[in-house]
Backbone as CSV, one residue per row, in Angstrom:
resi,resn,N_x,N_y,N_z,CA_x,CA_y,CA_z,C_x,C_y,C_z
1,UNK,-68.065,-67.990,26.958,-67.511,-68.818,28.024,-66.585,-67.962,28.892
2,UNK,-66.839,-68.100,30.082,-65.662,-67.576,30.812,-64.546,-67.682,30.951
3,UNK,-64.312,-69.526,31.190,-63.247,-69.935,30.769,-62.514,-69.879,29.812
4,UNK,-61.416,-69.141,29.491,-60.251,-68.800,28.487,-59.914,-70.261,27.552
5,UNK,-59.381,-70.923,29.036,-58.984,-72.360,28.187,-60.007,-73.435,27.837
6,UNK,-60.990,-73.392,28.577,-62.233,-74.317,28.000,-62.417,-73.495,26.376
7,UNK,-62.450,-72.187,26.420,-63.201,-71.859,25.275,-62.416,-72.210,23.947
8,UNK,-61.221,-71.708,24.396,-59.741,-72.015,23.336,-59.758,-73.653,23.018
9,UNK,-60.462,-74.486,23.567,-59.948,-76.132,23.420,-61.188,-76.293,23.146
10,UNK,-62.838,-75.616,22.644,-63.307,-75.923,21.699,-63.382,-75.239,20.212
11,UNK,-61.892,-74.824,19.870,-61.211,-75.050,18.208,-60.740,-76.313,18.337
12,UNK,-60.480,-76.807,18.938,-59.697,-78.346,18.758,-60.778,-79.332,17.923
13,UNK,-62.055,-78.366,18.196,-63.334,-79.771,17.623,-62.920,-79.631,16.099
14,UNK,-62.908,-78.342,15.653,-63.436,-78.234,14.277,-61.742,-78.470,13.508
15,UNK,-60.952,-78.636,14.007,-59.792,-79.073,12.798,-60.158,-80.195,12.633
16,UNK,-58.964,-80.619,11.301,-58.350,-79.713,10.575,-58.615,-78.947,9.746
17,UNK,-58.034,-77.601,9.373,-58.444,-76.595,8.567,-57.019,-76.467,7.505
18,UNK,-57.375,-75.796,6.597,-56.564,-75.828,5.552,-56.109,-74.413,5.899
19,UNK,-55.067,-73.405,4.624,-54.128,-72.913,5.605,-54.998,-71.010,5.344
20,UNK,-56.295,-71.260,4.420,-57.069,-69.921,4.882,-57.875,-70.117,6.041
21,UNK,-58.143,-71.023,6.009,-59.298,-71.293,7.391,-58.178,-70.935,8.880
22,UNK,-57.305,-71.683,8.591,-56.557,-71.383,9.645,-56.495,-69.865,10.170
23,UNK,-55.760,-69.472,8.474,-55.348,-67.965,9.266,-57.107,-67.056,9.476
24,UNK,-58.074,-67.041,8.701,-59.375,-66.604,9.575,-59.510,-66.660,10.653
25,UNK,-59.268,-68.424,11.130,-59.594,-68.028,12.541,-58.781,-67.960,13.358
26,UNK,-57.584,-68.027,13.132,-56.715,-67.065,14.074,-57.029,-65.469,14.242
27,UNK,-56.977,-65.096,12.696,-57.237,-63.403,13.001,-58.819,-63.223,13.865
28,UNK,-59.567,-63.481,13.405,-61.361,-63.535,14.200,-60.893,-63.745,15.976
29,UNK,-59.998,-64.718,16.524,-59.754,-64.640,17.637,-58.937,-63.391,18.397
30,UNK,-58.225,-63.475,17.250,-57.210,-62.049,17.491,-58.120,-60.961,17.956
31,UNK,-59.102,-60.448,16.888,-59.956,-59.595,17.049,-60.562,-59.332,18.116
32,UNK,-61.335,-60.275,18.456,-62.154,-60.723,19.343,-61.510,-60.454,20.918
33,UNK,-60.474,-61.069,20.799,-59.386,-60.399,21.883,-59.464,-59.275,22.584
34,UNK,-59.263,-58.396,21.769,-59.543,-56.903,21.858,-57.364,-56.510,22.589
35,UNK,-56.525,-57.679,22.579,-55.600,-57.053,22.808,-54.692,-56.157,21.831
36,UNK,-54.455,-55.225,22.549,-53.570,-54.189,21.563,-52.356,-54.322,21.439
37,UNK,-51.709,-54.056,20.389,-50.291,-54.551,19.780,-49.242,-53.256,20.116
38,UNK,-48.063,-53.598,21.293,-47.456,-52.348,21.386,-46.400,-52.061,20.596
39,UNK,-45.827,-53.291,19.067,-45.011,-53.093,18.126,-45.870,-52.717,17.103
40,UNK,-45.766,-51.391,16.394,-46.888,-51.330,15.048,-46.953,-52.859,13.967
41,UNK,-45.156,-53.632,14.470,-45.251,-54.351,12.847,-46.251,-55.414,13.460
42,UNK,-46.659,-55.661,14.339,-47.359,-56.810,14.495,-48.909,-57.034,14.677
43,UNK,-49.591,-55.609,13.558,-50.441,-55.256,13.895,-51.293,-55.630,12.907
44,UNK,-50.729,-56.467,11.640,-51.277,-56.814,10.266,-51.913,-58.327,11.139
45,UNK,-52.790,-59.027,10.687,-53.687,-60.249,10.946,-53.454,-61.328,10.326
46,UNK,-52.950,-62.442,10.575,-52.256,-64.054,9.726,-52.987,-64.044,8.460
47,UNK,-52.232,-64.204,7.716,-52.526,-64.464,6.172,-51.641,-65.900,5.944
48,UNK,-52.158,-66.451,4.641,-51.601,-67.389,4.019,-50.191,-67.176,3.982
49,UNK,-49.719,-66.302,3.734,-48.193,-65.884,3.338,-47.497,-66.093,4.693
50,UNK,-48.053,-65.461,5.621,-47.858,-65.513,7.175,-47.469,-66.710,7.595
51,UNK,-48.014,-67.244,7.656,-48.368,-68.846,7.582,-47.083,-69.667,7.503
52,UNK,-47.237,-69.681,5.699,-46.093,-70.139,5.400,-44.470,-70.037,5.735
53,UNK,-44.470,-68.180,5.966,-43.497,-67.409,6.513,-42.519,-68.581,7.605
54,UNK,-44.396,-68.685,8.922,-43.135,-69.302,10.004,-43.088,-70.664,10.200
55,UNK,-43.953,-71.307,8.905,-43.441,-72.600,8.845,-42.024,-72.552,8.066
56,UNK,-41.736,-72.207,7.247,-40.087,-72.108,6.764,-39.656,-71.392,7.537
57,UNK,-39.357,-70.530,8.437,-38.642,-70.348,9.622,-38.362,-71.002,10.647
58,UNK,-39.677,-72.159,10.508,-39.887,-73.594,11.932,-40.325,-72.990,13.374
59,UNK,-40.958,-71.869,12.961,-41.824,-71.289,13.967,-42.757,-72.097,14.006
60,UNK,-43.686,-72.595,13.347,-44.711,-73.505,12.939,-44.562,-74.978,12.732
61,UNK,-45.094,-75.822,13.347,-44.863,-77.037,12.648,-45.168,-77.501,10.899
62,UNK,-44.388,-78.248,10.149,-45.088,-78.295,9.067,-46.686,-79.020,8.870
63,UNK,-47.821,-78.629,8.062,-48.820,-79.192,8.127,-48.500,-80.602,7.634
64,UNK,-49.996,-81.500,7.785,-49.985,-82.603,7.128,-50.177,-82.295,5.800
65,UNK,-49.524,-82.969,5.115,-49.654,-83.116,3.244,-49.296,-81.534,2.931
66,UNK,-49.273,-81.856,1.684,-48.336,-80.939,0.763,-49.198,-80.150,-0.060
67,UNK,-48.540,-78.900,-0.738,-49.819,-78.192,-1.809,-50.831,-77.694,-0.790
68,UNK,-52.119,-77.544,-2.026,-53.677,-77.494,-1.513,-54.079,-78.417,-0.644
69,UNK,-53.263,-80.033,-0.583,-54.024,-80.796,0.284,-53.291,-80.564,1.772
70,UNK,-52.649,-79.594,2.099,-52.048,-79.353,3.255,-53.247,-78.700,4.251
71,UNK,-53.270,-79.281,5.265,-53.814,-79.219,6.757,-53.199,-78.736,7.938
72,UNK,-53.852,-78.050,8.927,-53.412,-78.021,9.805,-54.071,-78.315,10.872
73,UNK,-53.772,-78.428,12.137,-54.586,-78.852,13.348,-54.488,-77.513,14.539
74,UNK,-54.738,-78.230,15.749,-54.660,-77.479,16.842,-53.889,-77.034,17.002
75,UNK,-52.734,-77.514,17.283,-51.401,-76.932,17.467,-50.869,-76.003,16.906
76,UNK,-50.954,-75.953,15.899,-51.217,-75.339,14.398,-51.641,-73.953,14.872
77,UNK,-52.885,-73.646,14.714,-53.735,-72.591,15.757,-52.742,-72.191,17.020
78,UNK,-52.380,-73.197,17.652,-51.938,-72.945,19.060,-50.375,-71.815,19.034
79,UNK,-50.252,-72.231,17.939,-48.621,-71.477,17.414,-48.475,-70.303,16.922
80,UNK,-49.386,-70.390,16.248,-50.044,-68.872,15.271,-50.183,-68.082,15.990
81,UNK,-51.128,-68.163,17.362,-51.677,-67.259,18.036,-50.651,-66.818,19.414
82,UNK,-49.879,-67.917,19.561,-48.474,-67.707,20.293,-47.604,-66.862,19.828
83,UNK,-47.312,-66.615,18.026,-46.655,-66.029,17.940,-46.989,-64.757,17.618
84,UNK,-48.125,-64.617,17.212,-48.888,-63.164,17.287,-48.784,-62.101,18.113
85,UNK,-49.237,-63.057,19.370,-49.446,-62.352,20.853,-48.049,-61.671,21.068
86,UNK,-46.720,-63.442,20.714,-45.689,-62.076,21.458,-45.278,-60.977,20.500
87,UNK,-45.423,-61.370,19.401,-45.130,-60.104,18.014,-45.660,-58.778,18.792
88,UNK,-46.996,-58.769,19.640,-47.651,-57.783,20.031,-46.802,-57.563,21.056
89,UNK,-46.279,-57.683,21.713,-45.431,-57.266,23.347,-44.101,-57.413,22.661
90,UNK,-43.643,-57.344,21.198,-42.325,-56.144,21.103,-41.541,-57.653,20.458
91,UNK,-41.597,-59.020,21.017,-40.365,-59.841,21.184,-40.112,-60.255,19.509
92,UNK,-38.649,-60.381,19.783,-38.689,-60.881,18.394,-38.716,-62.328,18.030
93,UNK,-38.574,-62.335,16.563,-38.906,-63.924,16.185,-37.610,-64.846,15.967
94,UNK,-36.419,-64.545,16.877,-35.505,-65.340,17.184,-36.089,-66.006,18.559
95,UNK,-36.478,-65.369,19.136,-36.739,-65.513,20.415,-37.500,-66.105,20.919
96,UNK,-38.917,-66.031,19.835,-40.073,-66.774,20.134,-39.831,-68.154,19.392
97,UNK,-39.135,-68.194,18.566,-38.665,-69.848,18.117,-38.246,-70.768,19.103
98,UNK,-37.157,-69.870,20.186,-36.821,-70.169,21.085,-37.819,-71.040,22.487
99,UNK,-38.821,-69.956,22.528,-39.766,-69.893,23.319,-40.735,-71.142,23.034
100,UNK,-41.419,-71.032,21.553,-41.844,-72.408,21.377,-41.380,-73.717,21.098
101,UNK,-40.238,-73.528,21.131,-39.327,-75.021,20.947,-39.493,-75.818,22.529
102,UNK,-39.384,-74.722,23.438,-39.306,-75.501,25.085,-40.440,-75.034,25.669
103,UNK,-41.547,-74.840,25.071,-42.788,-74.956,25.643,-43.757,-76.533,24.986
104,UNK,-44.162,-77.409,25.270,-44.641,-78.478,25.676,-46.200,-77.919,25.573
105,UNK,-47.048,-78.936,24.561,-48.611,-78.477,24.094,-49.374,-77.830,24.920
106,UNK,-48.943,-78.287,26.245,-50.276,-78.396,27.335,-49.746,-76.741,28.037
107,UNK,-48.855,-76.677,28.205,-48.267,-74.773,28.407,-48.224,-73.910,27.309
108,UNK,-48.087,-74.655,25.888,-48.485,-73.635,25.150,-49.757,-73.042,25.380
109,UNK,-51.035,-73.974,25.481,-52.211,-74.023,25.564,-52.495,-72.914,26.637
110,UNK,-52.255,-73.073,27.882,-52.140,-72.379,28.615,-51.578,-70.925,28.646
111,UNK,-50.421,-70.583,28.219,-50.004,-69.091,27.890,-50.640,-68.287,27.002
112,UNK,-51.248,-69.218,26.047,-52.301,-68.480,24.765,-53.672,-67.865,25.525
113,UNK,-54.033,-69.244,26.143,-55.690,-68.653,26.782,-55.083,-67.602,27.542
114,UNK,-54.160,-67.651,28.360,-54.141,-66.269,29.410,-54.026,-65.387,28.442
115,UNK,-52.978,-64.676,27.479,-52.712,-63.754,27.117,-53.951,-63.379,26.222
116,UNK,-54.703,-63.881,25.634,-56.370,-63.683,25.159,-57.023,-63.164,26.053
117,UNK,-56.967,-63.900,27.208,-58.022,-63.161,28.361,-59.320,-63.911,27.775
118,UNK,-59.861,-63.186,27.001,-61.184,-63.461,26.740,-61.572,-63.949,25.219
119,UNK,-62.312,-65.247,25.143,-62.153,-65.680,23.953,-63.380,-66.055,23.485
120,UNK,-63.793,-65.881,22.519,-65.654,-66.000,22.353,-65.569,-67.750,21.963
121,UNK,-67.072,-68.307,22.396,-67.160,-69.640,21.772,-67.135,-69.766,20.471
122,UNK,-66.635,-70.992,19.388,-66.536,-70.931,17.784,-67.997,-70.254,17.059
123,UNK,-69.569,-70.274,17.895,-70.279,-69.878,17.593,-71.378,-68.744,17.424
124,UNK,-69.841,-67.474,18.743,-69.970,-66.246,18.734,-68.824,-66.128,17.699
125,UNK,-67.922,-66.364,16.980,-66.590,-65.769,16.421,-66.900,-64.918,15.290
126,UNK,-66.860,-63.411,15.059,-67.253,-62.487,14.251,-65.353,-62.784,13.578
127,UNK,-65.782,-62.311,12.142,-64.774,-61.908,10.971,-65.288,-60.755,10.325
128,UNK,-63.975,-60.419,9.993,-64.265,-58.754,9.080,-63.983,-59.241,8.016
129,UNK,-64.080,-58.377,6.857,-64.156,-58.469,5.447,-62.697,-58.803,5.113
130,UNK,-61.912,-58.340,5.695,-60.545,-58.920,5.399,-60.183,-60.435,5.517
131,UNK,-60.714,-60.599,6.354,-60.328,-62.379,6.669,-61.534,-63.108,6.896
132,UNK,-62.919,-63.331,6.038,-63.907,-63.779,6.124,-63.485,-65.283,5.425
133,UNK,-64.355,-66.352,6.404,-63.534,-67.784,5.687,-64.404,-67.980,4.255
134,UNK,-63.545,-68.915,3.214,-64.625,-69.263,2.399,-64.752,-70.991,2.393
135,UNK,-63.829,-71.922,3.249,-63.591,-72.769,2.877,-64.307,-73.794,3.814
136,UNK,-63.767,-74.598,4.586,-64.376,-75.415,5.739,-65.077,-74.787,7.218
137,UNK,-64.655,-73.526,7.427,-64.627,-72.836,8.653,-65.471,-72.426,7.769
138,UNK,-66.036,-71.985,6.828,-67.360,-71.238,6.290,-68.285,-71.856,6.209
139,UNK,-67.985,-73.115,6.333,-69.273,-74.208,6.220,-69.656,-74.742,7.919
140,UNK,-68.667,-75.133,8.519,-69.237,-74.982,9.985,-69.775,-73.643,10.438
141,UNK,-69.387,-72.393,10.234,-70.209,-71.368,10.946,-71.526,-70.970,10.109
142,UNK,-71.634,-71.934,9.153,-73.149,-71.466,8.484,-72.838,-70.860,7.117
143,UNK,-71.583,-70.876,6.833,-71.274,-69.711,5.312,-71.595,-68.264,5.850
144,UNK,-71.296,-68.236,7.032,-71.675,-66.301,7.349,-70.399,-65.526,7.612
145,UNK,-70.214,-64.556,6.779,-69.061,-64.343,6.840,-69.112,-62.638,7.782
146,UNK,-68.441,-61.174,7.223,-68.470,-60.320,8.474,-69.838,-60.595,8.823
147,UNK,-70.057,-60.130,10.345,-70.862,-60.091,10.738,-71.685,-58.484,11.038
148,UNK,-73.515,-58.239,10.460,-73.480,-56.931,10.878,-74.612,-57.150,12.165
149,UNK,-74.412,-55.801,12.875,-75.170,-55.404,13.906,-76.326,-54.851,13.865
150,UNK,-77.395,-55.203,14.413,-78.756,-54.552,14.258,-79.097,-53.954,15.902
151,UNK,-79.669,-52.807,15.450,-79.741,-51.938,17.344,-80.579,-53.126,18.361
152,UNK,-81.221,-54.158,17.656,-81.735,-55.115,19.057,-80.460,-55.789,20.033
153,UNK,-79.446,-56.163,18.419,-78.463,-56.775,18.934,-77.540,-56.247,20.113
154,UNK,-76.905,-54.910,20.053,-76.046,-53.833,20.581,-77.144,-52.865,20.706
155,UNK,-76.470,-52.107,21.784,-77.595,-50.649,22.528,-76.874,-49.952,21.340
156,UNK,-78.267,-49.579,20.831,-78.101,-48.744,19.901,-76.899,-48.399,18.819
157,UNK,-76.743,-49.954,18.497,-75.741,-49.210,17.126,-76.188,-49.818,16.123
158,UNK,-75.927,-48.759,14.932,-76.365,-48.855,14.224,-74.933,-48.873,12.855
159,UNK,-75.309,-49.650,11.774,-74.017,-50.548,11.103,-74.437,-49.402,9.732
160,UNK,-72.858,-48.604,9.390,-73.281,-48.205,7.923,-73.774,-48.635,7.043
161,UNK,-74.465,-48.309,5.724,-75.161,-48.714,5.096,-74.393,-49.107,4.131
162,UNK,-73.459,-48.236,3.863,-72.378,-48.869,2.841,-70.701,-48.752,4.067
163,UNK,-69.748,-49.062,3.461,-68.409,-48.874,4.014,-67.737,-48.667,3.291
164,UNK,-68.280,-46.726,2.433,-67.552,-46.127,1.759,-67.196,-45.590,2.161
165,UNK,-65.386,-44.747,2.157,-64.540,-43.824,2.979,-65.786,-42.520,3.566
166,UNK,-65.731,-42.743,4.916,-66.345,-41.522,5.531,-67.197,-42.615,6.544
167,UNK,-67.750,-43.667,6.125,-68.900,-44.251,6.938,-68.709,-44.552,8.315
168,UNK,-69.377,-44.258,9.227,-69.470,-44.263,10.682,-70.271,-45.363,11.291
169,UNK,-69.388,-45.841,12.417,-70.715,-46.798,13.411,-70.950,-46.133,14.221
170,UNK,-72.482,-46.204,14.640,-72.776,-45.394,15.918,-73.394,-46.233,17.342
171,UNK,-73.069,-46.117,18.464,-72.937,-47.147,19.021,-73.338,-46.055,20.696
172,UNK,-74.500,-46.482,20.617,-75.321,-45.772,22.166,-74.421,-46.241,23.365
173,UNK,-74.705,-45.297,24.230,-73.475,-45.217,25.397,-74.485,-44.920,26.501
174,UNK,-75.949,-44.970,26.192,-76.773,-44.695,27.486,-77.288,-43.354,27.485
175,UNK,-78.631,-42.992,27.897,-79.248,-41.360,28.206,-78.681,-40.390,27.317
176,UNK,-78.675,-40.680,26.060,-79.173,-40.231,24.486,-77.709,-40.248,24.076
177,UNK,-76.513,-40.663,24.560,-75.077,-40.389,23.808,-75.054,-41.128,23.044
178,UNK,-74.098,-41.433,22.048,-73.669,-41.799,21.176,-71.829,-42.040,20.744
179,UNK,-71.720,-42.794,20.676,-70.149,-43.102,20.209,-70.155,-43.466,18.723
180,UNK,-69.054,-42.795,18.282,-68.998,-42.793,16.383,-67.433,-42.991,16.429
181,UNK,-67.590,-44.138,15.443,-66.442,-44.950,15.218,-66.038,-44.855,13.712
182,UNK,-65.188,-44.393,13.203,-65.511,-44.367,11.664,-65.256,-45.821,11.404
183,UNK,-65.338,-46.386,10.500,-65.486,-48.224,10.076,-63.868,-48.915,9.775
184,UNK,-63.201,-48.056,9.156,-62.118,-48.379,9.468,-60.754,-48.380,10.509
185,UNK,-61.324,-47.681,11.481,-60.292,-47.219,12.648,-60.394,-48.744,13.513
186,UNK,-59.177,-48.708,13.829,-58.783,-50.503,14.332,-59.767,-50.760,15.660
187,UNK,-60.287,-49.729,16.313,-61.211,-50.266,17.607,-62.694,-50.579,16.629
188,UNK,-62.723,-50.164,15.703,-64.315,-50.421,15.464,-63.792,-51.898,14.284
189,UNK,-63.241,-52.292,14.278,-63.184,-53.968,13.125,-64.163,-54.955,13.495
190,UNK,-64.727,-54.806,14.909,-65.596,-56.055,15.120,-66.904,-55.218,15.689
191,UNK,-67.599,-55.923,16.178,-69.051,-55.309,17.091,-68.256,-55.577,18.253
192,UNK,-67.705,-56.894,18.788,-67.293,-57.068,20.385,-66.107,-55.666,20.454
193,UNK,-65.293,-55.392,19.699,-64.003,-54.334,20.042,-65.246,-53.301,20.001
194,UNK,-65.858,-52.682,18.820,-66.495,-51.532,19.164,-67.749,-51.688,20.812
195,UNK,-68.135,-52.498,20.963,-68.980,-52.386,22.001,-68.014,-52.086,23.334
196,UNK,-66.809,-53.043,23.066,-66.123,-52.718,24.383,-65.204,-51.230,24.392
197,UNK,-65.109,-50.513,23.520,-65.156,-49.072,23.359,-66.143,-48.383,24.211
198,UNK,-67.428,-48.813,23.541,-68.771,-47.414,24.267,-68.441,-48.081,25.697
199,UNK,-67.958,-49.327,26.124,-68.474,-49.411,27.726,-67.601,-48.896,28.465
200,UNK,-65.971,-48.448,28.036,-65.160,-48.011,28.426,-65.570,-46.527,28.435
201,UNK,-66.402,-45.888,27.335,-66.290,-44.721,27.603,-67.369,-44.340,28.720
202,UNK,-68.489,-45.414,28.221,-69.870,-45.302,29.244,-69.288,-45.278,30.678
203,UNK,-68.322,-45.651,31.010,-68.062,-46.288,32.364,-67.311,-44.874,32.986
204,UNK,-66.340,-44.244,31.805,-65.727,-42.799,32.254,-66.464,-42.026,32.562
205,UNK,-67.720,-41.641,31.762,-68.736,-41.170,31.715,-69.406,-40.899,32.919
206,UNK,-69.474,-42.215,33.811,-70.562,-42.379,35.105,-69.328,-42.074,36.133
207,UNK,-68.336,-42.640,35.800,-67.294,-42.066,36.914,-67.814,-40.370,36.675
208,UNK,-66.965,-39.898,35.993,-67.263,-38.515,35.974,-67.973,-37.710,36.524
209,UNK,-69.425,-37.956,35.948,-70.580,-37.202,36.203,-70.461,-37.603,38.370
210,UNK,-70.212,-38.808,38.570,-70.482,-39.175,39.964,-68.827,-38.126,40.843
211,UNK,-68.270,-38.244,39.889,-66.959,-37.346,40.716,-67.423,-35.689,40.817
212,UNK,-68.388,-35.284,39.879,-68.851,-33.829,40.082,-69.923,-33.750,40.636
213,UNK,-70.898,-35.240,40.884,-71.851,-34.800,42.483,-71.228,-34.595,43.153
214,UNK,-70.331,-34.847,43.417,-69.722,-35.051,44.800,-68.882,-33.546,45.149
215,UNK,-68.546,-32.675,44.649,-68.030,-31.706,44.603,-68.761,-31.159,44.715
């Protein structure tokens, strides 16, 4: 979808999620994002612990019900990913308490889709092995958890066979190049971050070569 906020306000279908589903698909959006974090600490992906963290801080609203039967909703989502984003641009978490206390649903909503930019529909949303759902969000996306790439899918990349220390993605860039990503380096975690790698480089690439016709 093009639209940021249309795409972001269809998660609203699939709550409520409990509090792994949640943090999956917060991190899967995160990902997907492709925005980069200019504080290192805010570079780890919502976990359960997370979670909890800024609901006892009251960063978070508390879910419905208590224990395992605790839920969360949109808003829920909407907060997580609010406070992520600014974790990523440095601010701290006095500040952003601040910030979401006098922001109002319908501007939260709004500051999230912008600072995403770009947000895949719930039925493009890739997860990595770290935060693959197992619970309700695994049953709406089919039980499919990371997702791999086959060269029909992406120009030419091709997905290690295993993702034992050393393993590489290789990911065609056009007229026989190749881009190699080793599997754990933070631009290659998804197919959308690694693809939008080769097009950045593909794109230097054609600048280039077109800046030395010209000379």
């Amino acid at each position: 979808m093009n639209d940021p906020l249309i795409a972001l306000r269809e998660y609203a279908k699939l709550a409520p999620w409990n509090i792994r589903d949640l943090a999956a698909l917060s991190g899967g959006i995160l990902d997907a994002s492709g925005v980069t974090p200019i504080n290192a600490a805010a570079q780890s992906r919502p976990s359960d612990r997370t979670i909890r963290f800024y609901v006892t801080r009251h960063l978070m609203s508390p879910p419905d019900g208590r224990g395992t039967a605790a839920t969360y909703g949109y808003r829920h989502l909407l907060q997580l990913l609010a406070i992520k984003l600014r974790q990523m641009e440095g601010v701290t978490l006095t500040a952003i308490t601040r910030e979401l206390a006098e922001a109002p649903g319908d501007v939260l909503e709004k500051r999230v889709a912008s600072a995403l930019g770009s947000i895949p529909a719930p039925d493009q949303l890739e997860f990595d092995s770290r935060s693959a759902p197992r619970g309700r969000v695994a049953r709406v996306f089919g039980n499919r958890g990371p997702r791999t790439e086959s060269a029909p899918e992406r120009r030419g990349a091709v997905e290690p066979a295993a993702l034992e220390p050393g393993a590489w993605y290789r990911v065609g860039i056009g007229d026989g190049a190749e881009l190699v990503l080793r599997y754990d380096h933070p631009a290659a975690r998804t197919a959308q971050l690694r693809q939008r790698v080769a097009d950045a480089v593909a794109r230097v690439l054609r600048e280039s070569a077109a800046e030395q016709g010209e000379r």
